[in-house]
N, CA, C and O atoms as a DFTB+ gen file, in Angstrom:
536 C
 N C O
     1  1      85.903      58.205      99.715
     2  2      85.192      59.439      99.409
     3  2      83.707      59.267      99.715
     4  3      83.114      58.190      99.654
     5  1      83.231      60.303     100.011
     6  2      81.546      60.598     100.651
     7  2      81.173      61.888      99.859
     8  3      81.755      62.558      99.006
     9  1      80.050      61.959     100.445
    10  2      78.899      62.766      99.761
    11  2      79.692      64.372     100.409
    12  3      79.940      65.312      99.653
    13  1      79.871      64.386     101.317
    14  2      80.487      65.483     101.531
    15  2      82.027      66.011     100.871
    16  3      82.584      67.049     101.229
    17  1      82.532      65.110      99.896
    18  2      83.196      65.693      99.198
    19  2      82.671      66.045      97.512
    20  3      83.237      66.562      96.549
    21  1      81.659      65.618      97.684
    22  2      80.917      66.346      96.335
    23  2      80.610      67.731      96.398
    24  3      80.066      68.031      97.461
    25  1      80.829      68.956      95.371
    26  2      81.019      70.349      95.638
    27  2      80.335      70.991      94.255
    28  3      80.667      70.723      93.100
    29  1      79.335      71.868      94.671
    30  2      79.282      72.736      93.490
    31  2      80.369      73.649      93.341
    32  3      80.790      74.203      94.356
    33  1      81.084      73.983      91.811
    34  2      82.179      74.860      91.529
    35  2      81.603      75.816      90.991
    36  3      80.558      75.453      90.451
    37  1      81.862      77.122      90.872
    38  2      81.439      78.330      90.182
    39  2      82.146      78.503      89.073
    40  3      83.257      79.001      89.253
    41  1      81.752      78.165      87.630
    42  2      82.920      78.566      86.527
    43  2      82.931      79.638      86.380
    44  3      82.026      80.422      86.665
    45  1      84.480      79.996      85.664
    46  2      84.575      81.319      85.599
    47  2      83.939      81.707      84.304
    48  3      83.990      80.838      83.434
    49  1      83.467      82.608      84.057
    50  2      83.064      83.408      83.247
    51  2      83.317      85.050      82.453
    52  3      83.117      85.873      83.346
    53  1      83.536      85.501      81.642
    54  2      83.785      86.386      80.738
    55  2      82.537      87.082      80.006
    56  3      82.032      86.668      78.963
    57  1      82.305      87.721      80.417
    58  2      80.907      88.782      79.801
    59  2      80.684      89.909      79.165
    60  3      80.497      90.957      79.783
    61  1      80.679      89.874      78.526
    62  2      80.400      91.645      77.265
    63  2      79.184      91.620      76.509
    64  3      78.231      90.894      76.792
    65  1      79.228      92.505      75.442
    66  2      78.284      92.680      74.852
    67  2      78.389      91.795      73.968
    68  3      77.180      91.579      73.886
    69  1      78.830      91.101      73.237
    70  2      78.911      89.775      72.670
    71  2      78.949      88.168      73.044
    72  3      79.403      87.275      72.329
    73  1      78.325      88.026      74.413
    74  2      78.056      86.952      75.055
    75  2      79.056      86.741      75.840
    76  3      79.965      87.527      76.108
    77  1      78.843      85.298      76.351
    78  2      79.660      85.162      77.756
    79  2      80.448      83.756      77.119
    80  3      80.032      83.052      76.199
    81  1      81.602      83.599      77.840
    82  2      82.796      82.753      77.551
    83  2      83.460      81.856      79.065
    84  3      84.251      82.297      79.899
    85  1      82.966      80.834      79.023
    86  2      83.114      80.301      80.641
    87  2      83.682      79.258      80.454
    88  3      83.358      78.569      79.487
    89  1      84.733      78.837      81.371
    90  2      86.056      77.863      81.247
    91  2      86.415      76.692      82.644
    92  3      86.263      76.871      83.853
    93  1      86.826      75.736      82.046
    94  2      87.393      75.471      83.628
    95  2      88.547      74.579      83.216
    96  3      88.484      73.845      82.230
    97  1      89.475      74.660      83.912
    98  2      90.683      74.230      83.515
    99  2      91.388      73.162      84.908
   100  3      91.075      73.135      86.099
   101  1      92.313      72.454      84.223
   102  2      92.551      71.328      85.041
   103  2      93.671      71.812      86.323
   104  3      94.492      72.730      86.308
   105  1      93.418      71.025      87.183
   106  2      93.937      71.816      89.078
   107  2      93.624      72.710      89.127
   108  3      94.021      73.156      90.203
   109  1      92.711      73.912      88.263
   110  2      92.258      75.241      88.888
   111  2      90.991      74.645      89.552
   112  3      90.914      73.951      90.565
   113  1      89.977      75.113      88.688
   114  2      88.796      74.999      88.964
   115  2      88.304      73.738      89.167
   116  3      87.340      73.646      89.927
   117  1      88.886      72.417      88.496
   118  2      88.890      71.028      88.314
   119  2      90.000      70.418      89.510
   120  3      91.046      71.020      89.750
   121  1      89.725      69.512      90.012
   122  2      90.618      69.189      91.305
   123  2      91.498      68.053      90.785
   124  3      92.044      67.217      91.505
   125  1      91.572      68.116      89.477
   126  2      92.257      66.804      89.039
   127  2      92.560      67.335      87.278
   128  3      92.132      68.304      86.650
   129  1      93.903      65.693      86.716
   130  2      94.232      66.257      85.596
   131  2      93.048      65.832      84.437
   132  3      92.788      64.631      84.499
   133  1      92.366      66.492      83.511
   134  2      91.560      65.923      82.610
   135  2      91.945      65.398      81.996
   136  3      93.159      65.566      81.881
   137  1      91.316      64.372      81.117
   138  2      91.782      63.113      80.264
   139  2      90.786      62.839      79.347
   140  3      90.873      62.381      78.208
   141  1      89.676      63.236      80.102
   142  2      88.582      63.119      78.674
   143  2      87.493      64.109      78.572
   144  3      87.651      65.042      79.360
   145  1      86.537      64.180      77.909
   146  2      86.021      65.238      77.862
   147  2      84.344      65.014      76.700
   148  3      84.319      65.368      75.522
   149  1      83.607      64.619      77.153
   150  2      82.078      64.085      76.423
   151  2      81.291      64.580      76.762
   152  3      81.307      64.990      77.922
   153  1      80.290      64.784      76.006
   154  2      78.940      65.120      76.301
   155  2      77.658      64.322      75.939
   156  3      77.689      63.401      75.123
   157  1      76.348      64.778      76.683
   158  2      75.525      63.726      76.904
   159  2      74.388      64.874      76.291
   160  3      74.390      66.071      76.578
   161  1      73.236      64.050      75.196
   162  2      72.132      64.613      74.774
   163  2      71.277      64.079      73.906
   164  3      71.566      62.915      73.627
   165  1      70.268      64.526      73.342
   166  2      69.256      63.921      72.643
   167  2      68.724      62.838      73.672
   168  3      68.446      61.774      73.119
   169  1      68.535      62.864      74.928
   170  2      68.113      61.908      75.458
   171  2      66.974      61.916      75.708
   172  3      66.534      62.878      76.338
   173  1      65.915      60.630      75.223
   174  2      64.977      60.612      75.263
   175  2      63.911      60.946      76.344
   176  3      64.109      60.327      77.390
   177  1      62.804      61.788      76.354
   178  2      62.092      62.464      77.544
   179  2      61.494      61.062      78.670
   180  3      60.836      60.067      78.368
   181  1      61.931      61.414      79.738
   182  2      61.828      60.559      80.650
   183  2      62.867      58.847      81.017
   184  3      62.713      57.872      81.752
   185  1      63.832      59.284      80.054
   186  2      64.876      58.349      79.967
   187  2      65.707      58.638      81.373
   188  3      65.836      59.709      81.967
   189  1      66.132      57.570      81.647
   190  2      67.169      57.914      83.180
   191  2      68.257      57.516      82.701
   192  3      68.217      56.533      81.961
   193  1      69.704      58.245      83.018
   194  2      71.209      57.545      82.589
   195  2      71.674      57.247      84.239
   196  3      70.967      57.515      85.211
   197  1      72.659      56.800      84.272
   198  2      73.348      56.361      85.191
   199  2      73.532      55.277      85.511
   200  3      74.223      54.465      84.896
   201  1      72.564      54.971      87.174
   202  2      72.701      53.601      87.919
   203  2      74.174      52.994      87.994
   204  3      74.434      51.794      88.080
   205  1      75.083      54.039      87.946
   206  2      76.658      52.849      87.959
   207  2      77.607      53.871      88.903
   208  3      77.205      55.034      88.941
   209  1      78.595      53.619      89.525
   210  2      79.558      53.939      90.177
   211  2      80.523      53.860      89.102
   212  3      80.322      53.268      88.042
   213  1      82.021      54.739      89.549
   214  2      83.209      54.691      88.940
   215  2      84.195      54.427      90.040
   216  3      84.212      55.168      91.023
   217  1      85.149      53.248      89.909
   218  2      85.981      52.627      90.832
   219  2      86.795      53.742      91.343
   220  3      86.696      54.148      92.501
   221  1      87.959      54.452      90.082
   222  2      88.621      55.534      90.434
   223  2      88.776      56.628      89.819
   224  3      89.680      57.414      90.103
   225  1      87.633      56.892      88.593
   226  2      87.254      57.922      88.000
   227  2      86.381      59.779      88.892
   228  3      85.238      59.879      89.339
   229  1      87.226      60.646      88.852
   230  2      86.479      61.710      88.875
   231  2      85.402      62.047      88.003
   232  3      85.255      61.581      86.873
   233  1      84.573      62.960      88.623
   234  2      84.388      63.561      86.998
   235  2      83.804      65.347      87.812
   236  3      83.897      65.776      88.962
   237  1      83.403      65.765      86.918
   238  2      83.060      67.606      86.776
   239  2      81.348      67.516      85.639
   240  3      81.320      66.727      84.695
   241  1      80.559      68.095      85.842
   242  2      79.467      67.638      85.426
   243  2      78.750      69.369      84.907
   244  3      78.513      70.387      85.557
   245  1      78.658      69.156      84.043
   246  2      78.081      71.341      83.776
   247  2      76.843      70.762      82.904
   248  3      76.817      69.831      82.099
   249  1      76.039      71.461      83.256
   250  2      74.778      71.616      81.904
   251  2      74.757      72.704      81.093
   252  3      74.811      73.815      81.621
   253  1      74.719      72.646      80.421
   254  2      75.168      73.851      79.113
   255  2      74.192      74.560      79.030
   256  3      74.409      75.769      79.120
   257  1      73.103      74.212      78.877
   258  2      71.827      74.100      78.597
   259  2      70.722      73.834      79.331
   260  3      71.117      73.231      80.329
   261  1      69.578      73.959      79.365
   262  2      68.605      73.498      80.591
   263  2      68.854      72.676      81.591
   264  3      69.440      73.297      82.477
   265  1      68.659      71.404      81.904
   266  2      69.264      71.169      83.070
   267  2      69.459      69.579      83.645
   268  3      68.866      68.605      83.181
   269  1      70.519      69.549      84.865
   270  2      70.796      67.983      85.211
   271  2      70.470      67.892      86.341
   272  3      70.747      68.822      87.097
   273  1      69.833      66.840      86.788
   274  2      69.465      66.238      88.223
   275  2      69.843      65.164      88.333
   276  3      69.596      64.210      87.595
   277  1      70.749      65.209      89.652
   278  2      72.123      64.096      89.561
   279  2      71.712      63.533      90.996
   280  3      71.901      64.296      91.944
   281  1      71.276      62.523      91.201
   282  2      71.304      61.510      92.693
   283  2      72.706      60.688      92.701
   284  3      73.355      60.094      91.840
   285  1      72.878      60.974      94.257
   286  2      74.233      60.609      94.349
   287  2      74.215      59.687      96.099
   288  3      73.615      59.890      97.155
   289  1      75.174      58.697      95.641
   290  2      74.661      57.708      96.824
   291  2      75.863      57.656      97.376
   292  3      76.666      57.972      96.497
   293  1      76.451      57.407      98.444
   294  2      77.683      57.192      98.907
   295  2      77.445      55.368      99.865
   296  3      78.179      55.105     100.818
   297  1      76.426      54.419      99.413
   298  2      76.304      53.296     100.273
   299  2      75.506      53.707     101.795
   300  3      75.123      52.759     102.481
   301  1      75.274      55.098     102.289
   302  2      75.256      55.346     103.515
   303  2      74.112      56.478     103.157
   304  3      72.997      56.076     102.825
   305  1      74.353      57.735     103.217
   306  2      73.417      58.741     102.614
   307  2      73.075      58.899     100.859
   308  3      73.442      58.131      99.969
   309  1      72.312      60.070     100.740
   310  2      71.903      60.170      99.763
   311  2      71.650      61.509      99.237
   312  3      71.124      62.256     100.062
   313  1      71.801      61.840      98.488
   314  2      71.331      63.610      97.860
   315  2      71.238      63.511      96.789
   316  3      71.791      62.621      96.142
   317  1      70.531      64.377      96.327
   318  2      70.003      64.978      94.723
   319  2      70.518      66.410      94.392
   320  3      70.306      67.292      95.226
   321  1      71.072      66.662      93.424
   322  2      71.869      68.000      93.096
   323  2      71.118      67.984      91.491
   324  3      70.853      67.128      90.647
   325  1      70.938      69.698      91.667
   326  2      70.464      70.450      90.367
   327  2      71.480      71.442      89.525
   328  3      72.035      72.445      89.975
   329  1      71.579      70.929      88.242
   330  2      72.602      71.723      87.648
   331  2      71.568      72.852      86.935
   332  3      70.679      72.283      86.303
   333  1      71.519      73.713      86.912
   334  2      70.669      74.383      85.555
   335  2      71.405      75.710      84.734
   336  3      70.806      76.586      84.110
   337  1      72.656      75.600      84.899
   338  2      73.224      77.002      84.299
   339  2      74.869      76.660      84.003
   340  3      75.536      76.103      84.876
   341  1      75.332      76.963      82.970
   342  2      76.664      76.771      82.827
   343  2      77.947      77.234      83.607
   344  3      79.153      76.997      83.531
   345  1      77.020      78.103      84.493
   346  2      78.165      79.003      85.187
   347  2      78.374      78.255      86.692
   348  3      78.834      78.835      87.675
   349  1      77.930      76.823      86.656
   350  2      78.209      76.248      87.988
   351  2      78.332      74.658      87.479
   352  3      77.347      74.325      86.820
   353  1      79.070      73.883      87.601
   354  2      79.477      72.537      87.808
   355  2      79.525      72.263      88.890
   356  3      79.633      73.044      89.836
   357  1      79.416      70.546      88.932
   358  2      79.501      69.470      90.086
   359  2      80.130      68.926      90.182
   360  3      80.202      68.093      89.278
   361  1      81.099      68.831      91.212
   362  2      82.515      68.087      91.585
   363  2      82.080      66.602      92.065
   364  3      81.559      66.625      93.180
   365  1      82.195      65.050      91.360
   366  2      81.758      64.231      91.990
   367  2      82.897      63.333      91.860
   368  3      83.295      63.026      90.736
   369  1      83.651      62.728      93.282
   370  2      84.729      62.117      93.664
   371  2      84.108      60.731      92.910
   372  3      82.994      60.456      92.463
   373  1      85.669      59.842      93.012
   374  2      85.342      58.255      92.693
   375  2      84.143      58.108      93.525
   376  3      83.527      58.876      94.264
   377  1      83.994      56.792      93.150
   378  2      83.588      55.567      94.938
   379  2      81.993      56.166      95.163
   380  3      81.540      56.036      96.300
   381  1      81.415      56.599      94.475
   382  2      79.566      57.362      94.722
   383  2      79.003      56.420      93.692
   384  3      79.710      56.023      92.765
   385  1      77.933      56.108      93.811
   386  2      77.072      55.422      93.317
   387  2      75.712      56.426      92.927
   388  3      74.810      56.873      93.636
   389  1      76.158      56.621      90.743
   390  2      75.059      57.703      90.615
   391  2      74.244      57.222      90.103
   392  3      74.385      56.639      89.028
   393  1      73.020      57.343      90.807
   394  2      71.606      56.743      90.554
   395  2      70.903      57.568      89.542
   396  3      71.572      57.852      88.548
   397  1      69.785      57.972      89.594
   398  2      69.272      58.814      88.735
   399  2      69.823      59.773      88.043
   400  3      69.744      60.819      88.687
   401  1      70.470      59.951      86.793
   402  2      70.934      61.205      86.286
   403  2      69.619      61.517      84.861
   404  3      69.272      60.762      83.952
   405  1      69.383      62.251      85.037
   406  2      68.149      62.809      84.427
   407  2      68.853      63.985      83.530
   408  3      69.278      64.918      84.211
   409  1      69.031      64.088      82.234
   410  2      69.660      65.156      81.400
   411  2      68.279      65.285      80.700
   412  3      67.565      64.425      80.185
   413  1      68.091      66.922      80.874
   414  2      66.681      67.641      80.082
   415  2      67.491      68.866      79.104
   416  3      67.083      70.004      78.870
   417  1      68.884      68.155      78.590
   418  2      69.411      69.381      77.797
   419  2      70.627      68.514      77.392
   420  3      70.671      67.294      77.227
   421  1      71.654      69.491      77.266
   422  2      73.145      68.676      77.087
   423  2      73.721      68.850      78.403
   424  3      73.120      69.684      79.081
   425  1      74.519      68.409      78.847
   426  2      75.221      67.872      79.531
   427  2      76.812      67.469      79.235
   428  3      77.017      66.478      78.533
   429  1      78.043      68.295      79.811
   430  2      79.808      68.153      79.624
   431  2      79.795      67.475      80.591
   432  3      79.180      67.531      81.656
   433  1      80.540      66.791      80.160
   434  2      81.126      65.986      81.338
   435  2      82.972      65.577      81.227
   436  3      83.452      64.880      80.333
   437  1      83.573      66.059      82.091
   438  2      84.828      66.228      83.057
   439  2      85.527      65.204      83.096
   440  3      84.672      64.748      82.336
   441  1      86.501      64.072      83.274
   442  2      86.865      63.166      83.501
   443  2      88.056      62.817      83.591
   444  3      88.782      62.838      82.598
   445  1      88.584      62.349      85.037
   446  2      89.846      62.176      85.347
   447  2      90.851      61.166      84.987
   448  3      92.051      61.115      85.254
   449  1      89.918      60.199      84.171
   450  2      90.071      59.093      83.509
   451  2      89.437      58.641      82.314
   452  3      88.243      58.351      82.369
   453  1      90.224      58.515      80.969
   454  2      89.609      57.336      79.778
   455  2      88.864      56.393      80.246
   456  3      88.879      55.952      81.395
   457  1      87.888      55.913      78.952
   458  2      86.572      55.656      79.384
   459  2      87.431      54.409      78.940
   460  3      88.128      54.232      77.941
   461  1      86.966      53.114      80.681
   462  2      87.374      52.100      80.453
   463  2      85.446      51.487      81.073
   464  3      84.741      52.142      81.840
   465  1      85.167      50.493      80.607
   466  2      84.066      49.961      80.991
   467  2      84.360      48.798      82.473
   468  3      83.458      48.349      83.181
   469  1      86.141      48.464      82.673
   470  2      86.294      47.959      83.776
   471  2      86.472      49.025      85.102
   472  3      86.984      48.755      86.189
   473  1      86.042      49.976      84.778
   474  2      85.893      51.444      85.290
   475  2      84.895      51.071      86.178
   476  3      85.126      51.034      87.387
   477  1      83.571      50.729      85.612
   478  2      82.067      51.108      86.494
   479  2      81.999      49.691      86.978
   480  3      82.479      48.678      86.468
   481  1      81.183      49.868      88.254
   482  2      80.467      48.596      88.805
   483  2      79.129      49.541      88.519
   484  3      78.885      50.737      88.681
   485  1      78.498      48.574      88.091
   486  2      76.887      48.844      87.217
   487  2      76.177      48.186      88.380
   488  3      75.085      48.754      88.365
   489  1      76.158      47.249      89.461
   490  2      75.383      46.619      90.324
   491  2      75.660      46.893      91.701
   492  3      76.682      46.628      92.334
   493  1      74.265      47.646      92.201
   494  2      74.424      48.163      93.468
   495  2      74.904      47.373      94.328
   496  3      75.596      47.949      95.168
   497  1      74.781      45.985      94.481
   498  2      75.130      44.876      95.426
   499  2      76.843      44.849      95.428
   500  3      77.530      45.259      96.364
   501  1      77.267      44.377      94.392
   502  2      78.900      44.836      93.895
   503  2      79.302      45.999      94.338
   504  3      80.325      45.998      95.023
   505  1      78.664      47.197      94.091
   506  2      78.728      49.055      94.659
   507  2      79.527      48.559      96.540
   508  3      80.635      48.519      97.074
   509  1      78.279      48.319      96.846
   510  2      78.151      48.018      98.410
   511  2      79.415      46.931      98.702
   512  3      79.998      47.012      99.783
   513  1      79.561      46.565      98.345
   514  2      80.847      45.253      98.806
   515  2      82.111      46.220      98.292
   516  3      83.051      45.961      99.043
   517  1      82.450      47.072      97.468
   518  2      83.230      47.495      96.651
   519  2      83.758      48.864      97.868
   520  3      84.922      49.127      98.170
   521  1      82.495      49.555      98.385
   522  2      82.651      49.985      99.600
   523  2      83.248      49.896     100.928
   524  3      83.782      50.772     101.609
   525  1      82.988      48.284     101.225
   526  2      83.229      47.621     102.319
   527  2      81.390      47.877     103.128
   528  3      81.473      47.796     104.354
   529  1      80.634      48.014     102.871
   530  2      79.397      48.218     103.492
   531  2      78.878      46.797     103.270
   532  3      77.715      46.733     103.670
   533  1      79.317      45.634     102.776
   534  2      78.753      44.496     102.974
   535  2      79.306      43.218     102.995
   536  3      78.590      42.238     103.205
């Protein structure tokens, strides 16, 4: 998997005069079966999360709330994606190496897999061999 299979999704949404109700459900909108389901917050101003890859974990990434800036490495290129509204998530395949994730709100997060810690390679050098790029 590459950077070009990373995708913004449009959630669906429900709107009246009593607010809005927005969903995403597994093989619809989600390209995979969910398994877990966390969120990320209170994070301290100017704190960075990430720096780790997931071997064969998906995930789906929404900001609920103000907003996520997600760097995403594939060993080869590179991009930065902005979440700022609930009504759009980020589709990010295994095998990417996410560098900077910057949460200025809460943050759901999607997951195609239970959180195993033999899950992540945390070291870009490992990332790159894990690739075949070295």
């Amino acid at each position: 998997m590459g950077l070009n299979d990373v995708r913004f999704i449009e959630v669906p949404t429900a709107s009246d005069s009593r607010g809005c109700l927005s969903y995403i459900r597994s093989m619809t909108e989600v390209p995979f079966e969910i398994k877990e389901v966390y969120y990320i917050y209170n994070v301290p101003a100017g704190a960075v999360r990430g720096c780790h890859s997931h071997r064969t974990a998906c995930h789906v990434l929404v900001a609920l709330n103000g907003s996520v800036t997600v760097s995403l490495d594939d060993g080869v290129d590179k991009a930065v994606y902005t979440l700022d509204s609930p009504r759009r998530a980020l589709y990010m395949p295994a095998g990417l190496w996410l560098g900077e994730f910057n949460v200025e709100s809460l943050c759901l997060v999607v997951s195609s897999e239970l959180y195993s810690e033999d899950e992540y390679i945390r070291d870009y050098d490992e990332y790159l061999r894990f690739r075949g790029l070295r």
